[in-house]
C-alpha positions in Angstrom: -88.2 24.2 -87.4 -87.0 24.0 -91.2 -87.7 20.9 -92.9 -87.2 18.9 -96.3 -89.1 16.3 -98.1 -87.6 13.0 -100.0 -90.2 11.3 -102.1 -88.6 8.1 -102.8 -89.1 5.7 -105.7 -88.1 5.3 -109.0 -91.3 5.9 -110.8 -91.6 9.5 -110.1 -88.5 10.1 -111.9 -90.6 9.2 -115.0 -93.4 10.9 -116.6 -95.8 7.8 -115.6 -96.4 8.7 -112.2 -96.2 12.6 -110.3 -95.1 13.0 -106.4 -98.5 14.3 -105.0 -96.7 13.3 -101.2 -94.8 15.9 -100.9 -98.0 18.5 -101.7 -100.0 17.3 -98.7 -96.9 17.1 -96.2 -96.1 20.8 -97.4 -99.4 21.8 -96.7 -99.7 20.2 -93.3 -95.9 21.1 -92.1 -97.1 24.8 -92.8 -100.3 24.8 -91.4 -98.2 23.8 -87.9 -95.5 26.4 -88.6 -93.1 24.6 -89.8 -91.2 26.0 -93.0 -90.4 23.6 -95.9 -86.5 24.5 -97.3 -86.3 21.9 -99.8 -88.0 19.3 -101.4 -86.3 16.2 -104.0 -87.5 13.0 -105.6 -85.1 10.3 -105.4 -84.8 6.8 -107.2 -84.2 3.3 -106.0 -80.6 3.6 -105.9 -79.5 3.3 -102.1 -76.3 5.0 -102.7 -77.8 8.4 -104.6 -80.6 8.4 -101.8 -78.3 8.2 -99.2 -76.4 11.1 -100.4 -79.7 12.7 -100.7 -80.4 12.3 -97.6 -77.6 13.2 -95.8 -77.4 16.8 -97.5 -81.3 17.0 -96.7 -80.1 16.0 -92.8 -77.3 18.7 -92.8 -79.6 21.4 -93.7 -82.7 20.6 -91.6 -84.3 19.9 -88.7 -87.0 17.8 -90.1 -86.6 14.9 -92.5 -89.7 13.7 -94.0 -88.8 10.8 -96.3 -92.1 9.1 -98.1 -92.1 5.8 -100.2 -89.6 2.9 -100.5 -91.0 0.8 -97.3 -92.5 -1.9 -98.9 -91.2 -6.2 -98.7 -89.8 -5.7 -102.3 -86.2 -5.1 -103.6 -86.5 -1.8 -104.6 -87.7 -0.6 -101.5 -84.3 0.5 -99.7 -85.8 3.7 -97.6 -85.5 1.8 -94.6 -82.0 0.4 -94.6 -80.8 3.5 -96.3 -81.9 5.4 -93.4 -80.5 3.1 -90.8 -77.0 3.3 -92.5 -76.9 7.0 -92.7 -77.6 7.4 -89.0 -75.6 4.2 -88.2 -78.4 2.4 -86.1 -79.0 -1.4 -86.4 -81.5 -3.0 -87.7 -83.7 -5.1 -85.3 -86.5 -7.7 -86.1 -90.0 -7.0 -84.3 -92.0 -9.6 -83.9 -95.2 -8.0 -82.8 -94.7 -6.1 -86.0 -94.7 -9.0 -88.5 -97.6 -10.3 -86.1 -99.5 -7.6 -87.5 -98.4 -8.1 -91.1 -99.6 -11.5 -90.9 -102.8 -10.9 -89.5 -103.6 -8.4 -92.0 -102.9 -11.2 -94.3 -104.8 -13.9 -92.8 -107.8 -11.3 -93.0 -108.0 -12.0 -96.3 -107.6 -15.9 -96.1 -104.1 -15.2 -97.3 -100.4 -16.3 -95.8 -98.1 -13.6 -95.4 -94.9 -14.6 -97.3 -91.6 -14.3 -95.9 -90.2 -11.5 -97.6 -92.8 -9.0 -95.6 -90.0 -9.5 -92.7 -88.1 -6.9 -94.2 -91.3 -4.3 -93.1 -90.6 -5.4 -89.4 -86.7 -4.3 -89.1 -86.9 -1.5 -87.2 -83.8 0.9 -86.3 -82.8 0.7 -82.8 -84.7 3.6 -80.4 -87.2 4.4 -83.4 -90.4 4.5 -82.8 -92.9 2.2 -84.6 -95.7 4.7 -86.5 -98.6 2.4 -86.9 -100.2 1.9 -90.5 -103.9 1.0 -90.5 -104.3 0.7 -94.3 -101.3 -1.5 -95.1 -98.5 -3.5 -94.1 -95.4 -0.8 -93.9 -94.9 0.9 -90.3 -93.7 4.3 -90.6 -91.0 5.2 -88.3 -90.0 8.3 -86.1 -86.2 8.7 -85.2 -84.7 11.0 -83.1 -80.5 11.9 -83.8 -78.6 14.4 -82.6 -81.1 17.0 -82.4 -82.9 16.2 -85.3 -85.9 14.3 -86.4 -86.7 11.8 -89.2 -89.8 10.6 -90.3 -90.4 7.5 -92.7 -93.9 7.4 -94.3 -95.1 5.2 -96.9 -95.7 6.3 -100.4 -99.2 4.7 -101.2 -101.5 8.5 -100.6 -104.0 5.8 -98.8 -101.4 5.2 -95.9 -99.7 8.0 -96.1 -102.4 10.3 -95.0 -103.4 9.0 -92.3 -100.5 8.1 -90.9 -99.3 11.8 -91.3 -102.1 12.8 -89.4 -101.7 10.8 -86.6 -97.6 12.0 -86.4 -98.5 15.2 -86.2 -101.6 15.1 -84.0 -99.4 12.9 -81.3 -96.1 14.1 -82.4 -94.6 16.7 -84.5 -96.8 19.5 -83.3 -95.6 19.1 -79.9 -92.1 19.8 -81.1 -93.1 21.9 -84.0 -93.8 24.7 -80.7 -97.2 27.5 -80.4 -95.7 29.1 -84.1 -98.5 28.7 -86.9 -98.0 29.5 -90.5 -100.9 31.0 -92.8 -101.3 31.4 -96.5 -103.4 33.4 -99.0 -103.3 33.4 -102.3 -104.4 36.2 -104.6 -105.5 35.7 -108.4 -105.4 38.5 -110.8 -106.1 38.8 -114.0 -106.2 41.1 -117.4 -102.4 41.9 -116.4 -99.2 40.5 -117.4 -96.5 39.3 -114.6 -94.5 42.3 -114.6 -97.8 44.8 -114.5 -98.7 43.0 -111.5 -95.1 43.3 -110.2 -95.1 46.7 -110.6 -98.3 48.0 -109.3 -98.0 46.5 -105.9 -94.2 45.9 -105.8 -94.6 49.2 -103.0 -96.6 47.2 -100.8 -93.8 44.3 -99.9 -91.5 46.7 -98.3 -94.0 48.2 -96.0 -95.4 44.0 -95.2 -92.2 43.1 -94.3 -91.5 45.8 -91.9 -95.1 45.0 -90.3 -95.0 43.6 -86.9 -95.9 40.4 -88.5 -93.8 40.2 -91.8 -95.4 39.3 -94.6 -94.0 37.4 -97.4 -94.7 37.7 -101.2 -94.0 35.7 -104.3 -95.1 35.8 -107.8 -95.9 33.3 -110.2 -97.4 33.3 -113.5 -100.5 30.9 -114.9 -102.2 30.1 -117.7 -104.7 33.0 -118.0 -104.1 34.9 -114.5 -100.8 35.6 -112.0 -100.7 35.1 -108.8 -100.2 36.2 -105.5 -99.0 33.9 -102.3 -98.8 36.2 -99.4 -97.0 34.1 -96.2 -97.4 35.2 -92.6 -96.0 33.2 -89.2 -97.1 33.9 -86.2 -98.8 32.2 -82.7 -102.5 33.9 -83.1 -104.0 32.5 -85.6 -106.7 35.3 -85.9 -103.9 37.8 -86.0 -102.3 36.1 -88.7 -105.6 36.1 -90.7 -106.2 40.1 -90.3 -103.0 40.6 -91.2 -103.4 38.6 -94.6 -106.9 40.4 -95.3 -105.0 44.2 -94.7 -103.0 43.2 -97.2 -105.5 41.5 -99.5 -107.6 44.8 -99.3 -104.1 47.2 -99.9 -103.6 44.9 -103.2 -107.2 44.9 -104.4 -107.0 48.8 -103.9 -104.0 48.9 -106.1 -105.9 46.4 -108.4 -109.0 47.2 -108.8 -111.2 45.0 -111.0 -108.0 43.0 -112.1 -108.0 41.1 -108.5 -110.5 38.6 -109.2 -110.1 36.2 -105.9 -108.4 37.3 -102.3 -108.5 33.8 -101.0 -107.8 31.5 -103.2 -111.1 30.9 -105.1 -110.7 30.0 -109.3 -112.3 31.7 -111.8 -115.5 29.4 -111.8 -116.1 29.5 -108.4 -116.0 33.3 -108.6 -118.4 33.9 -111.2 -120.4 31.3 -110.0 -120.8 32.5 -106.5 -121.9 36.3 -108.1 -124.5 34.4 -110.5 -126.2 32.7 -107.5 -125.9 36.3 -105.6 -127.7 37.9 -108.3 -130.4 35.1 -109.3 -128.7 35.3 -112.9 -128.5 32.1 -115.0 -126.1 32.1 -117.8 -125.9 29.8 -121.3 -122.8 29.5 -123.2 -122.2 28.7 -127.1 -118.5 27.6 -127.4 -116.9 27.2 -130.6 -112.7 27.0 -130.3 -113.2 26.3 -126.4 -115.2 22.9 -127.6 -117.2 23.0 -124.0 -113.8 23.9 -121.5 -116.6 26.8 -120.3 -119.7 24.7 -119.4 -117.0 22.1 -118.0 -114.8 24.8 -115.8 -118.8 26.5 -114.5 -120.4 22.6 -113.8 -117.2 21.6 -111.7 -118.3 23.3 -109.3 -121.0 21.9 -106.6 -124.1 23.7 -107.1 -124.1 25.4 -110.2 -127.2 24.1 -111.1 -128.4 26.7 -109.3 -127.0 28.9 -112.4 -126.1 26.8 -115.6 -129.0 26.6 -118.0 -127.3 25.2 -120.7 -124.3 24.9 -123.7 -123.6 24.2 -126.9 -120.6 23.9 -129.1 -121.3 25.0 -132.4 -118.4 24.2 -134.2 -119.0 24.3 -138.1 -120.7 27.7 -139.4 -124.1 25.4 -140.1 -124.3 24.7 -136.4 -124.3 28.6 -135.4 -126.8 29.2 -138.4 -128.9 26.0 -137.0 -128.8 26.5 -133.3 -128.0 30.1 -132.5 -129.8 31.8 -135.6 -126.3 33.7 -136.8 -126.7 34.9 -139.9 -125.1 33.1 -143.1 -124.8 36.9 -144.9 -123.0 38.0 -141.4 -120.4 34.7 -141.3 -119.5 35.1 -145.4 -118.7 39.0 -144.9 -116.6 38.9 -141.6 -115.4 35.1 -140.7 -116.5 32.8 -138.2 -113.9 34.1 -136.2 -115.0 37.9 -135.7 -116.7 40.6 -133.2 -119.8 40.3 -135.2 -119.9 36.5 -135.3 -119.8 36.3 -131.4 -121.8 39.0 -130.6 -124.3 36.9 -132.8 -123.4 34.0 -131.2 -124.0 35.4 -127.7 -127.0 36.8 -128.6 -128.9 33.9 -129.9 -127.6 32.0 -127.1 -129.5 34.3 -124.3 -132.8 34.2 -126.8 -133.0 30.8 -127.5 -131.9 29.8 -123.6 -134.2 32.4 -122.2 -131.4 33.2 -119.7 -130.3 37.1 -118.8 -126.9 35.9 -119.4 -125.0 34.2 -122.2 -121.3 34.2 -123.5 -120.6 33.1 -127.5 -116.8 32.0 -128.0 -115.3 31.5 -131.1 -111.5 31.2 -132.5 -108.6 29.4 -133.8 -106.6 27.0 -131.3 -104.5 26.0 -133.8 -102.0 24.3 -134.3 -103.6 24.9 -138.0 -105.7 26.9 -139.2 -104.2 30.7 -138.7 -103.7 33.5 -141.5 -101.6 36.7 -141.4 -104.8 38.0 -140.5 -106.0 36.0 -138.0 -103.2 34.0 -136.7 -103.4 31.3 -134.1 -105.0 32.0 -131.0 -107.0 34.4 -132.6 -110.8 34.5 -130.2 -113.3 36.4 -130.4 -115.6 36.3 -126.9 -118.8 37.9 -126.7 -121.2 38.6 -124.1 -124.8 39.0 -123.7 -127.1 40.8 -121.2 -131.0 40.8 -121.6 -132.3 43.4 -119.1 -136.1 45.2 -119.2 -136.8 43.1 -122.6 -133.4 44.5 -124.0 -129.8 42.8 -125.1 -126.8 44.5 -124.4 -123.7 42.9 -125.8 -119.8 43.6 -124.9 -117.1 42.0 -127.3 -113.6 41.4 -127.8 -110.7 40.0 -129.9 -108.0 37.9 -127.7 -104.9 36.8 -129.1 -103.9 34.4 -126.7 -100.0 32.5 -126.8 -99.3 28.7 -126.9 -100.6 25.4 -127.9 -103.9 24.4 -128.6 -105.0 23.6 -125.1 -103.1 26.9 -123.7 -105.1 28.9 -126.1 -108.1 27.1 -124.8 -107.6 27.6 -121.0 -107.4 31.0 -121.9 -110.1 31.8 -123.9 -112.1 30.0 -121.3 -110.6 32.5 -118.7 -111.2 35.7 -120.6 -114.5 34.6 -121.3 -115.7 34.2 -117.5 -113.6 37.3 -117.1 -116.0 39.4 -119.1 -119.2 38.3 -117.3 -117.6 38.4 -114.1 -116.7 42.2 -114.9 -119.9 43.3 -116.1 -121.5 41.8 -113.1 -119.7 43.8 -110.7 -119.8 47.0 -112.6 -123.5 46.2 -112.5 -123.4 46.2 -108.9 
């Protein structure tokens, strides 16, 4: 089966509120085989979303429309959908008896307009919501199925669930779908393209194809390798061969083979190692400490942080020398190395990073022009400190330049770790 996705409703044609819907259904579809072709976001209007629709229905064989099945006005999914298929609307009783009981739960009367949630169209059948008043609805036409969910995530969910527990993996058929993504980093897009560009030819000739795309992110590219297939286990030594053919190509710059971030990398080699690390942020204002402490556990490996932002504070705090900041800049090799340094003595930790730039949007020279950083890091070992440094010069705004530096920085420890061994 192909299928498409309408999230419906006005507000996610505005800035105020994203489709997060259609991200769960995709995931779920795929995880039962099913290949998503097309996805679009739809007003109120009943005439644009029926037009919508209606191309969405030519193409697929699935239509999975969320949102727009509330008592109000603006909520036209259902109707819409009865038109486009030409089936009548019906009134169910049983179905406004459960309205109004959820209503008189809560001591309240359930006003009239709510009827609207129990027109049904003829021969669909009645998807039952547990966590609000709008049924979803599953239609069978002409070969092809359409599924109305509501839009609230809290109904949704579940609701989806159920559907395809009692319903759409039946007809979805023994075909499964699995993903991996790969994360690389220290290369641009087309570096990465080029280096393992020679391995799609020989995935898709495989006896289970593998499909590749490449996108780029703040800080790292990468990979989503797709396989179909009905054994599951097949499916996932199929993604790992190719995992280990891109890391060979790689190397070092293939930081995660199934999906893991940056922090949960690093974090998972600190806790392997019994190494606790300190960080002294500058330009990256804390984004470090914050990206390592997301993650559950890390208290296992997170001394501490501090952001020393003026030169006083890395005098104060990290012991940098005021002779060393008047002769090279805050933002210099010297400077972090300092920074990183003083950080691992004062912390007492084996590892420490020291970060220190220019975010912008002010604050640049010819010489050191906006997303100018400097990242530093420190290893005490057998009572000595070895220190690695380098100047970045990252692209974008001030929170781009940020994410970045952040990035690079984790980068660096996560490097020396594993030439460590």
């Amino acid at each position: 089966m192909n299928a498409e996705i309408i999230a419906v409703g006005s507000e996610l044609l505005t800035p105020a509120r994203v489709d997060t819907n259609s991200l769960v259904i995709t995931e779920r579809l795929n995880e039962i085989g099913i290949a998503l072709q097309g996805k679009s976001v739809a007003g109120d209007d009943p005439r644009m979303l029926k037009a919508i629709a209606a191309q969405a229905l030519a193409r697929a064989d699935l239509l999975i429309l969320t949102g727009g099945l509330g008592p109000t006005d603006d909520d036209v999914t259902r109707n819409v959908v009865a038109d486009l298929l030409d089936l009548p609307l019906e009134f169910h009783a049983e179905v406004f008896a459960g309205i109004e009981k959820r209503f008189a739960a809560r001591g309240l009367r359930a006003p009239g307009i709510n009827k609207r949630q129990a027109m049904v169209p003829r021969d669909a059948v009645i998807l039952e919501n547990k966590y609000g008043t709008a049924p979803g609805l599953w239609i069978e036409r002409e070969g092809k199925v359409v599924i109305l969910l509501p839009g609230p995530p809290r109904e949704m969910r579940p609701m989806l669930e159920a559907v395809i527990r009692d319903r759409l993996g039946k007809v979805a058929g023994a075909s499964r779908m699995s993903r991996r993504i790969l994360r690389v980093t220290g290369r641009t897009e087309s570096h990465v393209e080029e280096a393992v560009q020679p391995l799609y030819a020989r995935w898709l000739a495989a006896r289970l194809p593998i499909a590749a795309t490449i996108l780029a992110s703040p800080g790292q590219i990468e990979l989503h390798l797709t396989v179909s297939g009905t054994d599951i286990k097949e499916l996932q030594a199929a993604l790992d061969a190719a995992a280990d053919e891109t890391r060979a190509v790689l190397g070092l710059d293939l930081f995660s083979a199934d999906g893991e971030e940056m922090p949960q990398v690093v974090g998972a080699l600190l806790r392997a190692r019994g190494l606790r690390i300190a960080v002294a942020e500058s330009c990256t204002g804390g984004l470090v400490m914050s990206r390592l402490t997301d993650m559950p556990g890390s208290s296992e490996y997170v001394e501490r942080g501090v952001v020393v932002y003026s030169n006083q504070s890395k005098t104060d705090l990290l012991g940098v020398p005021e002779p060393l900041l008047d002769a090279h800049g805050a933002v210099s090799e010297p400077v972090a190395e300092a920074m990183a340094s003083g950080m691992a003595r004062t912390a007492g930790t084996a590892l420490a990073l020291g970060i220190t730039g220019i975010a912008g949007p002010s604050g640049g020279t010819p010489a050191k022009p906006v997303g100018t950083v400097a990242i530093a890091a420190a290893w005490v070992r057998g009572g000595k400190t070895d220190t690695r440094v380098r100047m970045f010069n990252f692209f974008g705004g001030r929170e781009l330049v940020k994410f970045q530096a952040s990035q690079a920085a984790l980068d660096m420890i996560r490097r020396w770790m594993l030439e460590a061994g």
